[in-house]
Steps between C-alpha positions, in 0.01 A plus 500: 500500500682164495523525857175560587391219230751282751312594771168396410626182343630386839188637668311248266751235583463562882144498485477167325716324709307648830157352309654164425644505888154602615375211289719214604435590895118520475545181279755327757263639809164312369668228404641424888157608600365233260723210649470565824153527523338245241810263618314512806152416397648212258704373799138532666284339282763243334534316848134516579555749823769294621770703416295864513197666618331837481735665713804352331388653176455844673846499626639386127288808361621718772910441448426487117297827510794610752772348301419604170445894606891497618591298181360823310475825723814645471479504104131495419357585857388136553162541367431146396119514443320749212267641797764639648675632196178686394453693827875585475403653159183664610738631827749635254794257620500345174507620179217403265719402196679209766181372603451268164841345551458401889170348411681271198758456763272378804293300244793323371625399828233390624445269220894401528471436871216266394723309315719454709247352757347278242843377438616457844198319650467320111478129609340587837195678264484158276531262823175704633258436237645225271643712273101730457558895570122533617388868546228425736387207726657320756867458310483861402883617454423845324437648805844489582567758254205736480237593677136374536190574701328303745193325459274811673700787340304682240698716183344814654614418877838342382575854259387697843767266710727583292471845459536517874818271574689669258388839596632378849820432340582756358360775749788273753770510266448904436472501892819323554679732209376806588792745592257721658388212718664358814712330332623202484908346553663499211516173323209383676216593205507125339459328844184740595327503170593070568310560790175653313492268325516222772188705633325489199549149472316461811248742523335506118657158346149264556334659171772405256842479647620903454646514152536828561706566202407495124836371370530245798168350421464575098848317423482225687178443305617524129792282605227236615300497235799494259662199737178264457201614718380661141219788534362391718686706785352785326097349522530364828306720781269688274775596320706653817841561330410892456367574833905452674625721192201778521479465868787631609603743248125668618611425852870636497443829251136595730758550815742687313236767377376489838857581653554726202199697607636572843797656393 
């Protein structure tokens, strides 16, 4: 009895301490996504294209996407965006019960990797518009944190755009880990799914810059309107900050039922 009460004690243990890991590596992997790829559009926008252009910010999304999944694969499978952790769940490569805690944990680094932009490009941010965080207009600097639409992108056709990128994603990144597929060297998942996203960046990025990713796009934004742009980041575009959360969860979970369904 006291053995088997030992047992299940340690079982307890060992699961907590696999959560917690799983935690701290989709937390850690979001977070290098994060810097990377918003350090990229600061670096961008802060020097007024001097220092950065389109392509320059779809490289520093690529090696943070790319980057962050080998931060976090071997522990939590590198997830690093919600989509992706839903299909995993509707797939049945993740349990349901985990799904809660990689969301908290892709939210909160998202919104830590945030800080750590705001902090490093700090005075740069106050040099660019005397010391005014503007959320729209010509000085605009929230943009280098979250996503917003252009001027011709409707709610309805930015929600569809959405839907589809991410269902591109995430169809790729089941593609590339498929065991029943080609195949793929091993060690060589991060740099491909990089590589999706590089192609996403410039195939579909024109409507709204491919959030892509709920946690990536939603934290990012509550750090900004905590930091000074106000709510402003949540009114601006019709109200856009749902469609990059909605979007791609629709978008990722639709491929996995489809994929399911062939099985």
């Amino acid at each position: 009895m006291k053995s088997e009460t030992k047992r299940r004690l340690r079982e307890r243990c060992r699961l907590r301490t696999d959560i917690f890991k799983e935690f701290l590596a989709e937390f850690l992997g979001i977070f290098v996504l994060i810097l990377f790829g918003c350090g990229s559009v600061a670096q961008a926008v802060l020097s007024r294209g001097a220092l950065g252009e389109p392509m320059s910010i779809h490289i520093g999304f690529t090696i943070g996407v790319m980057m962050g999944v080998y931060v976090s694969a071997g522990v939590s499978g590198g997830h690093v965006n919600p989509a992706v952790s839903l299909a995993m769940v509707i797939l049945g490569k993740l349990p349901l019960k985990k799904l809660p805690v990689y969301l908290v944990a892709q939210f909160l680094g998202a919104f830590t990797g945030s800080c750590a932009v705001y902090t490093l490009y700090y005075d740069a941010l106050m040099d660019y518009s005397d010391g005014q965080l503007f959320v729209t207009g010509a000085n605009a600097t929230a943009n280098i944190f979250a996503s917003y639409p252009a001027k011709h992108l409707s709610l309805l056709n930015g929600f569809v755009d959405q839907v589809y990128s991410a269902g591109a994603l995430v169809l790729c990144i089941l593609a590339i880990t498929d065991k029943k597929n080609s195949g793929v060297p091993k060690g060589m998942e991060p740099l491909l799914i990089g590589l999706v996203i590089m192609g996403i960046g410039v195939a579909m990025g024109l409507n709204s810059g491919y959030p892509l990713n709920p946690a990536r796009d939603l934290g990012p934004r509550v750090f900004t309107a905590v930091a000074g742009w106000g709510p402003d980041v949540f009114r601006a575009g019709g109200c856009w900050w749902w469609i990059p959360v909605a979007g791609p969860m629709v978008g990722g979970s639709s491929r996995s039922l489809h994929l399911l369904s062939l099985h």
